[in-house]
N, C-alpha and C positions, 0 to 999 in steps of 0.2 A: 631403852637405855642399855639391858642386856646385851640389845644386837650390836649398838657403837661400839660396847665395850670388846666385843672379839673384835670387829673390823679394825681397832683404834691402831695395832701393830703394824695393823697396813698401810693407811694412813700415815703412820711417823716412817713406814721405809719410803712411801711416797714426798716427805717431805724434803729431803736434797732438789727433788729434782721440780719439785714447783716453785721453792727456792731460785733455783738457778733461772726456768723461765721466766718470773717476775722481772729480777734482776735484770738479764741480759737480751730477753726478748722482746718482754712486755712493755717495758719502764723505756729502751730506748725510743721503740717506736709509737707511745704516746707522746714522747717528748718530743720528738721528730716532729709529729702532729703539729701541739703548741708552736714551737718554731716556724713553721709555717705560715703563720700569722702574727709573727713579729717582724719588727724591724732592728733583727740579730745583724751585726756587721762586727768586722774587727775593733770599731772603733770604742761600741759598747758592749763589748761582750763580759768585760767582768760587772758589769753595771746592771743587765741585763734588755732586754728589746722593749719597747711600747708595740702594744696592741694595734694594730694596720689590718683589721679584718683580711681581707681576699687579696690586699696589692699585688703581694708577692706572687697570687695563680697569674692575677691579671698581667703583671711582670714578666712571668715566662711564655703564657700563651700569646702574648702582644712580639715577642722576642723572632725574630728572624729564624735562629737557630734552633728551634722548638717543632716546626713543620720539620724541620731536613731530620733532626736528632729520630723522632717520632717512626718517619716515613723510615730510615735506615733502621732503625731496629724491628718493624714489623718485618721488612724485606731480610734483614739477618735472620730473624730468630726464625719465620717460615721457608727461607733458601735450609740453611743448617737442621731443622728436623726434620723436613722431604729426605733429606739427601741420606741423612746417617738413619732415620728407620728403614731407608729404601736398602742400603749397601747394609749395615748390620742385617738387616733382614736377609739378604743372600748367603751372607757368610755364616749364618746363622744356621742355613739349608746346608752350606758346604760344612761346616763343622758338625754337622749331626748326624753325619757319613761314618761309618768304620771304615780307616785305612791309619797307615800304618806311621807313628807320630805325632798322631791328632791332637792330643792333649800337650804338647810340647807347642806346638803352631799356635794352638789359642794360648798358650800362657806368652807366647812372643807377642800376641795381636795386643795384650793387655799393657805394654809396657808404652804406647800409645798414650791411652789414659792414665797410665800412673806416675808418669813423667811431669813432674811442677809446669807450670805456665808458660811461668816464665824464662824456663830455658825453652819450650818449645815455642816460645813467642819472638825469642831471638834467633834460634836456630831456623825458623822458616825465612825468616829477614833476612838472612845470609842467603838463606837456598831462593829466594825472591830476588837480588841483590839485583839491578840494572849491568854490574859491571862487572861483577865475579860469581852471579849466582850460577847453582847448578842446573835448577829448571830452565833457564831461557839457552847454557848449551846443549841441553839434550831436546830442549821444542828444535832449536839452531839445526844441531846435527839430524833431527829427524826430516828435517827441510818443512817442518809444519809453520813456522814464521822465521821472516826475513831476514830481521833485526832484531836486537834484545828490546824485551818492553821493559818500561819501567813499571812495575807492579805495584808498589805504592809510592809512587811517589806520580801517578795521573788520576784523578777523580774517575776517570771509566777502569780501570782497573780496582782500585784501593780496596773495596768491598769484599769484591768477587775473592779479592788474593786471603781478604781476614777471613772469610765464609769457609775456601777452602781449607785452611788450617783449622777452624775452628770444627771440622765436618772430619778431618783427618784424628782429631782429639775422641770425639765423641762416638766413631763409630764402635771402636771395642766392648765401650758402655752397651751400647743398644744391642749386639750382639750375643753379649754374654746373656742377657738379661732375658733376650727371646728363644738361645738354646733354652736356657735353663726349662723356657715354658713348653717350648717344642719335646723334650725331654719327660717331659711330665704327661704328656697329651697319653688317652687312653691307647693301646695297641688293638685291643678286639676289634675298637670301630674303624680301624683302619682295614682290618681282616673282615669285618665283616663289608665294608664296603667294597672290596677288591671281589669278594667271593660273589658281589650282587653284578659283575662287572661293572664298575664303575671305572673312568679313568684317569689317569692324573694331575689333568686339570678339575675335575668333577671332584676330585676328594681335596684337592685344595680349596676350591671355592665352595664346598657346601661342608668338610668337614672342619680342614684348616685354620681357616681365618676365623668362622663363627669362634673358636674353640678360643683362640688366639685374641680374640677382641678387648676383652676383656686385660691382659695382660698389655695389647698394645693401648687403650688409654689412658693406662699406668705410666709406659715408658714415656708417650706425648706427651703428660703432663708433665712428668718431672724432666723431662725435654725443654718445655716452653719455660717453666720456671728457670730452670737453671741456665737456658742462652738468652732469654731477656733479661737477665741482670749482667750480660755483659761487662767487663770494665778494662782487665789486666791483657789480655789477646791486643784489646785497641791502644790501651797505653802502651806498652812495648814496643806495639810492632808501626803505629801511624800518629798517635797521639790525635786520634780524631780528622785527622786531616785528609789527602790534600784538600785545602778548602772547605773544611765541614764533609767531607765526600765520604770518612768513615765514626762523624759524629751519633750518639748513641743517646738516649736517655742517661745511662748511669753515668756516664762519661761528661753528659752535659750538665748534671747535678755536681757531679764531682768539680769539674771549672767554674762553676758559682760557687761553690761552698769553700773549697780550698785554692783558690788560683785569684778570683774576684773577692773572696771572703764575704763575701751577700749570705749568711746563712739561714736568712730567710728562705730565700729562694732556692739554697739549694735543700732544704726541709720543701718547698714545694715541689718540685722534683721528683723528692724521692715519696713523696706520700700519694701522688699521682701515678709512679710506679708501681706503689702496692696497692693502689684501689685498682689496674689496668689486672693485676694479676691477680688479688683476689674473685675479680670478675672473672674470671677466665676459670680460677678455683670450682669455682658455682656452678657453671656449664660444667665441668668433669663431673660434679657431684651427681647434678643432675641424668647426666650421659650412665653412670656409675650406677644408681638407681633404677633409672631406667630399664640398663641389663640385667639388673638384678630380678626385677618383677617380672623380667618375661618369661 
């Protein structure tokens, strides 16, 4: 009783913010749950749904657009983490250079990611544009293609063009986040491996990356979480289209829930979403553990 009573001040500073989770965490996505298993539409929503066990999985998994949605965000969310841990990861080596304005260049690379969505979601759309963009006259003028492509507006393009911008967004993130580790890495073992001759591929791969691991399935994971909830990139810039060609999971919940107003299904949706990524949670944990005990 003694002990509560000291720890109890900490407890009430803790209380805001369990509060808050309850609220705004917790409470939606049990209820998102429930939803799931009703049959919520516009037409009885202030009434409330009747119970429909599973329809509504069986609803989307039977659904046409369910395969394409699925297949395009596995193919998004692993094109977009290769690419920005691969290129943050260089520029990561470039910026951990001394030369002369380096910390002014990385505060420019950041304005990448700091920039709202949605004007860089319109602003690629422009620079994408079939008829006035900038990309297709400097491909034009470098004589690398013919004719202007239309970039989203053909299903073999559509992806590729969101992937790109969304890969041009996200590289300054991954960048900062792997100096910072690079930065921290010990200097002795680097002096002591140069002094054993070791050479610069050898102290990358046996000193480097081991060292780095750890940090990089930090930035993957919060990589994968945060391009598999896609949504605002695809609305702005395709509206899922052409033809489903940049339809998405979140984007497919979203046109149930607010376009078809099925709010079942689109509580199906999205609770399919976070059992796909709490899975994914689990293997990090596990992965996380793992390097821990070695």
């Amino acid at each position: 009783m003694q002990a509560f009573k000291k720890s109890l001040p900490l407890y009430l500073f803790m209380l805001p913010t369990i509060i808050f989770v309850i609220c705004f965490m917790l409470y939606p996505i049990f209820y998102n749950i429930i939803v799931s298993f009703q049959d919520l539409t516009i037409m009885n929503l202030k009434t409330g749904g009747s119970f429909i066990g599973f329809d509504n999985y069986l609803e989307v998994f039977k659904s046409e657009k369910f395969p394409i949605a699925t297949r395009n965000t596995f193919i998004y969310t692993i094109s977009c983490i290769i690419l920005q841990v691969f290129f943050g990861y260089l520029l990561a080596l470039f910026f951990n250079m001394e030369f002369p304005l380096r910390n002014f260049f990385r505060s420019l690379f950041l304005l990448a990611w700091m920039t709202p969505l949605v004007i860089t979601g319109n602003l690629f759309t422009w620079l994408l544009d079939v008829d006035y963009g900038v990309i297709n006259y400097l491909l034009m003028n470098l004589h690398i293609i013919s004719h202007p492509i239309n970039w989203l507006g053909q299903e073999s393009t559509a992806l590729i063009a969101v992937i790109f911008t969304n890969v041009w967004v996200g590289i300054p993130f991954n960048m900062i986040l792997i100096l910072a580790a690079l930065q921290s890495l010990p200097s002795d073992v680097y002096e002591a491996a140069k002094m054993d001759g070791a050479n610069k591929l050898q102290i990358f791969a046996k000193i480097t990356m081991p060292l780095l691991k750890p940090t990089l399935l930090v930035i993957i994971m919060l990589g994968i979480i945060y391009t598999f909830k896609v949504f605002d990139i695809i609305l702005i810039m395709t509206g899922g289209g052409p033809v489903n060609a940049t339809q998405v999971l979140p984007f497919f919940g979203y046109e149930q829930a607010f376009i078809n107003f099925n709010f079942g299904a689109g509580g199906a949706i999205a609770t399919i979403i976070l059992v796909i990524l709490m899975s994914l949670s689990l293997v990090y944990l596990y992965l996380a553990r793992k390097e821990e005990s070695v």
